[in-house]
N, C-alpha and C positions, 0 to 999 in steps of 0.2 A: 636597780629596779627591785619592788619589792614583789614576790608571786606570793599567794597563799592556795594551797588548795583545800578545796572545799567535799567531802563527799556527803552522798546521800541522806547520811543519816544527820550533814549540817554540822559536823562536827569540822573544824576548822584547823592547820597546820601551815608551818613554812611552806614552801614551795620549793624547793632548790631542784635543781638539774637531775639530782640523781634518785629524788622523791620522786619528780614526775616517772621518769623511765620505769621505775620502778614498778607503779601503778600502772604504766601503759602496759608493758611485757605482761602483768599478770593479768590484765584483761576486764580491773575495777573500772566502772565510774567512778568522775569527779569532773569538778567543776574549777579552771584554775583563774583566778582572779590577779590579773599582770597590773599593777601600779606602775609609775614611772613614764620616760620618755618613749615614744613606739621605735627609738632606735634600739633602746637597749633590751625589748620585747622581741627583736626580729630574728636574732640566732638560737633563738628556743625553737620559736614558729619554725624556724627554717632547717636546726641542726636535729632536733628533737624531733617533731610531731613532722618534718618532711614535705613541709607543705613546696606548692611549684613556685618554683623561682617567679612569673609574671603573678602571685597572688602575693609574694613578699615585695615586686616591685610598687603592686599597685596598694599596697600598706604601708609605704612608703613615702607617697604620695597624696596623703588622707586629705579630703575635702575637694576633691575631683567631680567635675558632674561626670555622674550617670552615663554611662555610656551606651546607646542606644542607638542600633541600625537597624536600618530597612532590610530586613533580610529575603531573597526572591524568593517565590513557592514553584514549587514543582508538583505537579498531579501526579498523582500516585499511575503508573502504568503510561505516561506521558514523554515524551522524547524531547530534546533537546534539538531546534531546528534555527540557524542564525541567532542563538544564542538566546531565545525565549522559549519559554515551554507553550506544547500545543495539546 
């Protein structure tokens, strides 16, 4: 995989493992630009930056539709009565 990172002022470098930490720890922006396969992207995203396990599995799995529920509403100050709000 190749990474470059990128900061602010667009000046452009390697990327490696211990460039990024580096930059995280101190608290710089930057921009990190992953080439390669999304397998070999995922134990940065996952070991590095921390991201949740269900956003590395669903990166995993690129080109998924959309996932989209009906989610119920509850009125604000509303009670829960056989399982509808009133």
């Amino acid at each position: 995989m190749d990474a470059a990172l990128i900061s602010p002022d667009g000046s452009k470098r390697t990327g490696d493992e211990g460039a990024i930490r580096q930059l995280l720890g101190a608290g710089t922006p930057f921009w990190l630009d992953l080439q390669g396969s999304p397998s070999e992207a995922l134990p940065i995203l996952r070991d590095v930056f921390a991201f949740h396990p269900l956003a590395i599995q669903a990166a995993e799995h690129f080109g998924q539709r959309p996932k989209n529920r009906r989610l119920r509403r509850v009125r604000a100050g509303g009670h829960l009565r056989g399982g509808a709000a009133r």
